[in-house]
N, C-alpha and C positions, 0 to 999 in steps of 0.2 A: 382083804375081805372078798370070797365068792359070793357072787349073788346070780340068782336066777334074772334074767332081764329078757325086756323085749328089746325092739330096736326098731324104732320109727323113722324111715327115710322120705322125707318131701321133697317131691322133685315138680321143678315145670314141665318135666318129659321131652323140653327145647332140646335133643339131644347133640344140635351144632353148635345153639349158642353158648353151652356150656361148654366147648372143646375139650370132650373126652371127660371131663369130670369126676360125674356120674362112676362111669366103671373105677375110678381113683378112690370113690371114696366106699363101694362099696366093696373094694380089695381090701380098704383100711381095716373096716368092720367087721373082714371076714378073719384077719389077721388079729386083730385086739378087743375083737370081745367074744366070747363064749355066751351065746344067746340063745332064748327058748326060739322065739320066733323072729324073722326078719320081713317088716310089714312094710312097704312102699306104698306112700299113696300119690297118684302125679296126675297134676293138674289135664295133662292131653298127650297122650300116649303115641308114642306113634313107636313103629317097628325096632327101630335098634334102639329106643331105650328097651322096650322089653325083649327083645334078645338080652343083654347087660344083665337086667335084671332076673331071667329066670338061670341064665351062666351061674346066680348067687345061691340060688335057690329061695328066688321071694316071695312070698305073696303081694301079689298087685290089685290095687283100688285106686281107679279113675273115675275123681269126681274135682268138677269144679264148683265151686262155689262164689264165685268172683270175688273171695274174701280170703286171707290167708291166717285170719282167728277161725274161722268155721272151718276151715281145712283141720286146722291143729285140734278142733274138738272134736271132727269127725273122727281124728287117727286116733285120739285119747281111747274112743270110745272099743276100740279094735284091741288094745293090749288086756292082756288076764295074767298079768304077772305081776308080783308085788312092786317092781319099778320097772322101769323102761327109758331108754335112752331115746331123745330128738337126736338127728341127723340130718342136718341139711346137706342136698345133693353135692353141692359147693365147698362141703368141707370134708378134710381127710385127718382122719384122726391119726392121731403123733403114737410114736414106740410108747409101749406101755401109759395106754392111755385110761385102763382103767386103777390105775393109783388113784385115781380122784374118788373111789371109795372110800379112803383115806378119810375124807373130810365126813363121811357119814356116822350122824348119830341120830338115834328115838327122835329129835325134833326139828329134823335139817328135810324138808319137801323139796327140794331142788339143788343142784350142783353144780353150778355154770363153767366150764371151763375156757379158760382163756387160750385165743382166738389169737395166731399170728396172721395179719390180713394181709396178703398176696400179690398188694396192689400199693407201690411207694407213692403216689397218692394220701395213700390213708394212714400207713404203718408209719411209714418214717414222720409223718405229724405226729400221732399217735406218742411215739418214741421221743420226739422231742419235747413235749406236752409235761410227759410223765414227770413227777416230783416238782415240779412248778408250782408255785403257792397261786399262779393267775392260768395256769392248763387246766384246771378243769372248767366246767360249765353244767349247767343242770343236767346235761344231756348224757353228760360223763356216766350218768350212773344208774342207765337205763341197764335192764337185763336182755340176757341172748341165750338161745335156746336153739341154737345153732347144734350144740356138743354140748346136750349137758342132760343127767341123771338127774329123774323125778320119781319121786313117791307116789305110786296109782291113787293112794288113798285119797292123798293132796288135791289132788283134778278130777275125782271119779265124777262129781256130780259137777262141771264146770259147764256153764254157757253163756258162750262168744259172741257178742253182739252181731250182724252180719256188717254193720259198719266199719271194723275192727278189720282194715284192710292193711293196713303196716302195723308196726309196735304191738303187735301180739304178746311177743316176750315178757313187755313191761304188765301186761293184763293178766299173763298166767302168773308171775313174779304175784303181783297184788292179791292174789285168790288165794295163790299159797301161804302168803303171808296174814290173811285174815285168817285163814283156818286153824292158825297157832302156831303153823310151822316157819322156820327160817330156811331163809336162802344162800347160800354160800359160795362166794366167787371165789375160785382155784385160779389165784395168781401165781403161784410158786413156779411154775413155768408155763411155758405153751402147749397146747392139748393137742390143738389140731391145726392142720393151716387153711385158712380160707380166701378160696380164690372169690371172692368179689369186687366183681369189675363195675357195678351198677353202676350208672350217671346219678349225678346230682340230686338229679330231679325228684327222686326220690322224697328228697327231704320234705314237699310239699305233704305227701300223704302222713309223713312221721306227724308234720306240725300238726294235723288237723285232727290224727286220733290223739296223739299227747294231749293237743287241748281238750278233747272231749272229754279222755280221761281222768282229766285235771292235774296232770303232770307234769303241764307248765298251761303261763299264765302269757298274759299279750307281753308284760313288762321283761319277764324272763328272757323269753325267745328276744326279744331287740334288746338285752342284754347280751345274750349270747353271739348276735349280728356282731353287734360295738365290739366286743371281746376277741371276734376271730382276726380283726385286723392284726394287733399287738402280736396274738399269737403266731399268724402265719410268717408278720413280718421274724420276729425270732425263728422261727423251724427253718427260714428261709437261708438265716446267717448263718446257721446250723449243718444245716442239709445240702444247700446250693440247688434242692432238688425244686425247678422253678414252675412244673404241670400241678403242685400239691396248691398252688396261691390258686387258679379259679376254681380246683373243681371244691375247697373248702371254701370260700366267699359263696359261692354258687349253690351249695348244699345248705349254708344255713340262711342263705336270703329265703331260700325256696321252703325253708324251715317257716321264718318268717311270715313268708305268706301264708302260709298253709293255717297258722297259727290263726292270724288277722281274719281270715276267713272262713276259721270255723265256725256254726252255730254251735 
């Protein structure tokens, strides 16, 4: 299926801390998709990401908003195409990555494409996890919007709380899905690969909009804690790969807390 698209890239414009990224993924974009426009919006701009980015021929919008929900509804507000693709700076889209058309029908608002994570940290857990009757966890089935195909119509009128500083994804997921539409996770293979490197820590902010959102509950997330033991210890006998045991105890403590301390 051809579709007319936009092509929305979020970037922190950290053009170090990303090592090279940036220019990786929007070679990807330049290569597999045929796009009306290619709209970059980054957090704090400095000189060689916009060298990168004008080599694409982008348009750039630098705004921060100390939120990365009001980022994503600022970019919503920028596309005039019947759909448009997220793109996170950090991911490089896979050969022929727009088959995830495929999955498009009248009632499908979003297309998530599955994400090989770059980081055996995460993957090879991930990988071990998979088909396990005790691998998943609430959290398993959070959405990403990393590489994935949305419906303009689906988000035209969407607004982002400014608290809505992680898990964004799961907030657009929930809009679209009230609006009537489904969402559709392209498992059938890998879309794109994503280099994230984040620390743990992370998980504090996930826990505290999840709970806001009511995506998990206090009981959940210390389900999820209790859960990563068994789990890690398996990926461990698995894997031998022995950096994945703190930064996963690490990521859903801080889940945890985040949770506990939400109002």
């Amino acid at each position: 299926m051809k579709l007319s698209v936009d092509v929305v890239v979020l970037s922190k414009g950290d053009y170090k801390s990303k090592a090279g990224y940036l220019p990786l993924c929007l070679a990807s974009i330049k290569r597999q998709v045929k796009y009306h426009r290619l709209i970059t919006v980054v957090n704090s701009l400095g000189e060689q990401s916009l060298n990168v980015i004008k080599k694409y021929g982008g348009e750039v919008y630098e705004e921060n908003f100390g939120s990365l929900g009001k980022i994503r509804e600022y970019a919503i507000r920028l596309v005039d195409c019947p759909f448009f693709l997220f793109v996170d700076d950090d991911c490089v889209l896979r050969r022929n990555f727009m088959e995830i058309t495929k999955y498009l029908q009248e009632d499908v608002g979003g297309i998530e494409g599955l994400d090989y994570i770059v980081n055996p940290k995460r993957q090879l857990f991930a990988e071990a996890m998979r088909g396990l009757p005790f691998g998943n966890n609430s959290l398993s089935r959070r959405a990403f919007t990393g590489d994935t195909l949305i419906r303009t119509e689906a988000v035209k009128d969407i607004r982002i709380p400014m608290w809505v500083k992680a898990f964004e994804d799961e907030y657009i997921r929930r809009h679209i899905e009230n609006r009537g539409y489904r969402w559709v996770k392209a498992v059938d293979r890998y879309y794109c690969d994503h280099y994230d490197f984040g620390g743990p820590h992370v998980g504090y902010s996930v826990g505290v909009c999840a709970k806001r959102m009511g995506y998990l509950t206090n009981k959940q997330s210390l389900v999820n804690f209790i859960k990563v033991f068994p789990q890690v210890a398996y990926a461990l006998a698995k894997t031998r790969y022995w950096p994945l045991l703190p930064y996963q105890i690490k990521f859903y403590f801080y889940c945890l807390a985040g949770v506990l301390c939400s109002c």
